[in-house]
N, C-alpha and C positions, 0 to 999 in steps of 0.2 A: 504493500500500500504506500502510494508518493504522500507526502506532506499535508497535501491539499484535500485528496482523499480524505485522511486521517480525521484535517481538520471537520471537513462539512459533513463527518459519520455522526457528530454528534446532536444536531436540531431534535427534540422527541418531543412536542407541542401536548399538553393533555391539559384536555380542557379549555384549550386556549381562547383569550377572547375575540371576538371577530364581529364585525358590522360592515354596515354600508350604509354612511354617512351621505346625504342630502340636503346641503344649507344655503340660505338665502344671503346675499354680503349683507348689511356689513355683518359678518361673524368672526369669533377670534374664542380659539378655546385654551384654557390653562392645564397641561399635562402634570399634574404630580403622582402618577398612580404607581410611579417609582419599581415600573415593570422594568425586567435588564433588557427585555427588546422589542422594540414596536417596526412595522411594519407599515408603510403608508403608500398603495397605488392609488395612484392622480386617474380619474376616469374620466372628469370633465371639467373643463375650467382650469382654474390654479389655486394656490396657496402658498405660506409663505411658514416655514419653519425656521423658529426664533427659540436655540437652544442659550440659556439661563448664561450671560458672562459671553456669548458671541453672535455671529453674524448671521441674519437672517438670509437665508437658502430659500431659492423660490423651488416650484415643483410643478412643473406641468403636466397635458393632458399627454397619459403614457408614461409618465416616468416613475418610478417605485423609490421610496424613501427610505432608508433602516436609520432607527433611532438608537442608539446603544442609551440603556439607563446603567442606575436608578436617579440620573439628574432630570432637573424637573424643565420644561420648556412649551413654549406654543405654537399651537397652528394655526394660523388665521387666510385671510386674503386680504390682509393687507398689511406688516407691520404697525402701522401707525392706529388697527384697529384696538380697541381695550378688550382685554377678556371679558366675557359675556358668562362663559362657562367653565367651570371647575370640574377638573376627573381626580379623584383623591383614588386610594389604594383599592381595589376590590371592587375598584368602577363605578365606585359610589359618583353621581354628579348630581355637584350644585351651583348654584350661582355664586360668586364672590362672594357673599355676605352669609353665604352659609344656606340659603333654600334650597330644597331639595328642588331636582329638576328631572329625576328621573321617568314621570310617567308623563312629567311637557313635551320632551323630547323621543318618546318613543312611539318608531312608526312601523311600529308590526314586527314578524322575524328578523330580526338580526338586525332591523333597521332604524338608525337615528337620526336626527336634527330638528331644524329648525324650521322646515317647510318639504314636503314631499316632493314638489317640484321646485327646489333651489337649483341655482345652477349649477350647484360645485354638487358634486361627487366621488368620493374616493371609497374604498378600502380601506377599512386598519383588519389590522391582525396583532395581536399582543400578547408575546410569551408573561403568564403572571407570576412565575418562578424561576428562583435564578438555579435550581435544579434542570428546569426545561434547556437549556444553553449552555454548552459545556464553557468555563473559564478560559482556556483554550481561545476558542469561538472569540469572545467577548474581547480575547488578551490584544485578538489582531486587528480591531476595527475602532475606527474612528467615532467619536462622540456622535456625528452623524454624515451619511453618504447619499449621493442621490446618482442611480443609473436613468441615466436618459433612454424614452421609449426606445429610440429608433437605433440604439446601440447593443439589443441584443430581439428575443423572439419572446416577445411576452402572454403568449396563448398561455400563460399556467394562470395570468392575470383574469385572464377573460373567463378561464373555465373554476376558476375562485370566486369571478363572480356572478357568475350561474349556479353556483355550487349553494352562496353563500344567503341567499333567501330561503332557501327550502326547509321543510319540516319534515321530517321523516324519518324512518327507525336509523339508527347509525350516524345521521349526518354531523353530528359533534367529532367524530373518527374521522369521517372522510373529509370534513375541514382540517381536523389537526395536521393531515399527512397533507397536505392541498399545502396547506402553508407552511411547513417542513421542506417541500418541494419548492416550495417560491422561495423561500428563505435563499437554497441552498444556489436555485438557478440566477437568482439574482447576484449573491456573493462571486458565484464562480465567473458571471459575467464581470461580474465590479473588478475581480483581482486582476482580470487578465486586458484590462486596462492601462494601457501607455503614462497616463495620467494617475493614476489611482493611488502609488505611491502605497503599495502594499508591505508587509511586514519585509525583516531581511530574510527567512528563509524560504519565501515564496521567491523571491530574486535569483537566489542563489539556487534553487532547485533549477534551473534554466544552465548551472555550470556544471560540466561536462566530468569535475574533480567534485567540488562539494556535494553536487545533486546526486550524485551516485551514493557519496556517504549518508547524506538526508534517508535516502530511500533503504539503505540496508539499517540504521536506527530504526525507521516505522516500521520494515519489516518486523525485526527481532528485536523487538525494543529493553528483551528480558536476557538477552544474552550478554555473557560477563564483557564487553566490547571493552576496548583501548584502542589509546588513539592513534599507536603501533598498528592495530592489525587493521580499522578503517586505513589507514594511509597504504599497507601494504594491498590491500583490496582494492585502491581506487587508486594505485598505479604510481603514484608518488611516494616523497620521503616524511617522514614524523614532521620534520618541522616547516615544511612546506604545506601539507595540509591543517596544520593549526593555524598557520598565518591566513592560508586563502580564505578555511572556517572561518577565523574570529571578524576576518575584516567585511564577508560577505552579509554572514548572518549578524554577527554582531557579537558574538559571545565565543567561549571555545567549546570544545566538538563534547567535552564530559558535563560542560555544565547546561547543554545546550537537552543532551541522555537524561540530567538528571530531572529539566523541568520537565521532559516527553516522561517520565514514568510516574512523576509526582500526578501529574494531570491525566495521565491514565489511569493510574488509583483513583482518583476523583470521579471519574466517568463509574467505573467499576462499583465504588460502594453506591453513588446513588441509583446505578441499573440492575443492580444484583441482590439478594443477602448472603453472600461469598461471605467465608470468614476472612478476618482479617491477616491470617495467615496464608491463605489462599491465591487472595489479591496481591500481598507481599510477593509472594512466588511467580505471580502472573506478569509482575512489571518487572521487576528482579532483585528485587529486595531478598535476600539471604532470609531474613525471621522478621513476625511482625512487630518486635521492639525495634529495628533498623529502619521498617518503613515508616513506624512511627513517629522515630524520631526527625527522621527527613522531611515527613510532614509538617509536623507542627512547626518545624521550623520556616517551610513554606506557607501553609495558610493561617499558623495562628491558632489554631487548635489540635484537637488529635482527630484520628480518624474516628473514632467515634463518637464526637460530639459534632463534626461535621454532619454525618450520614443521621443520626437523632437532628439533628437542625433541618435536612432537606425535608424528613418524613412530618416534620412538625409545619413545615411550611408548606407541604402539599396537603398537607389533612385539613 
């Protein structure tokens, strides 16, 4: 599996939230609902996304937005409009002052705003759990991106939203994977963008020395690797492939191993109940007091107060 693979294996949406919003100008909404990823296809009209401390991002008809949270920001059509509406945690909406606005604004399945026939309409989709998004994911993306329609094939847009009024047995599933799939086809358009200014190991899987050593890490990510037997494997000398490593990706080729197993353990305890010696063995952790410790020293907790944190946050 190459890098990129790796990365977009992990979107898994459940429950996710999803509409098709309808609004009259002037409208301007305030996002604090502090989800790690929102999703925003322009269907008609435009908008203007105005993240908290930067520049307001317009979006047109066709283009797809990804928000990274949990920072708070707006969408409006027009910058200079005032927010009208509040999205707090759990999708709760009110107006600025605290009313409840939720049975104003709703216009049947899956659908909201401010007028059924407003001009604007977009798409959201919003992961509500930062379990739903592997850290990984989240590590390599910009506070927020916007792919332009006409720069990739957005038919997963159009059949998202045909998908996304329906009422019927399943259709909370077939949205989840619907926007898993948009997720993953929009990133993979975003990365492979001239402009895009993608992470360094996305770069560097393009060189002919490093990308080879990329690809046998995600294969084997559990094997006892040194950066001896990468450099003999990819054709060069020990300190010729640290140098090309550190200056391509960014870091060197062990510390580079040690985040890819740290954030495979992460994926693993929130999609499994593996014990934690298991998982140790699966990434390559020798005993689960060593994966332990690499943890916590990575996220700040242990691995079981992480995995009790995601299950408490999905429940």
């Amino acid at each position: 599996m190459d890098a990129l693979a790796d990365l977009l294996d992990g979107p898994r949406a459940r429950g996710a939230f999803l509409l098709r919003a309808t609004l009259r100008p002037p409208w301007s909404v305030r996002i604090q609902d502090e989800a790690p990823l929102c999703l925003v296809a322009m269907l008609r009209d435009q908008a203007w996304i105005i993240p908290d401390g930067d520049r307001a991002v317009r979006v047109g008809p066709g283009d797809v937005a990804v928000v990274r949270g949990p920072g708070h920001y707006t969408v409006a059509d027009d910058p200079a409009t005032p927010p009208q509406v509040v999205i707090h945690p759990g999708q709760v909406c009110t107006t600025p002052d605290g009313r409840g606005l939720s049975a104003e604004m709703d216009l049947g399945t899956r659908g909201w705003g401010n007028d059924p026939d407003g001009s604007a309409v977009m798409l959201v989709g919003a992961y509500q759990t930062r379990g739903a998004v592997t850290g990984r994911l989240l590590a390599a993306l910009p506070t927020l991106l916007v792919l332009p329609g006409d720069s990739w094939d957005g038919s997963l847009v159009t059949l998202l939203g045909r998908e996304i009024g329906r009422d019927e047995p399943g259709q909370d599933v077939v949205l989840d994977r619907l926007l898993d799939l948009l997720l993953i086809g929009v990133l993979r358009a975003w990365f492979s963008r001239p402009d895009a200014r993608p992470p360094g190991w996305y770069r560097a899987h393009g060189d002919p020395v490093v990308g080879r050593a990329l690809r046998m890490l995600h294969a084997e990510p559990a094997r006892p690797w040194t950066v001896a037997e990468l450099a003999g494997r990819a054709g060069v000398s020990r300190a010729a492939l640290a140098q090309r490593f550190g200056r391509l990706v960014g870091e060197p080729p062990m510390a580079y191993l040690t985040g890819l197993r740290l954030a495979l353990a992460a994926d693993l305890l929130r999609e499994t109940d593996a014990t934690l010696e298991t998982v140790a063995r699966q990434v390559g952790y020798g005993t689960a007091f060593a994966l332990s410790t690499a943890f916590k020293r990575e996220h700040g907790v242990s691995p079981q107060h992480y995995r009790e944190s995601l299950r408490r946050s999905a429940g």
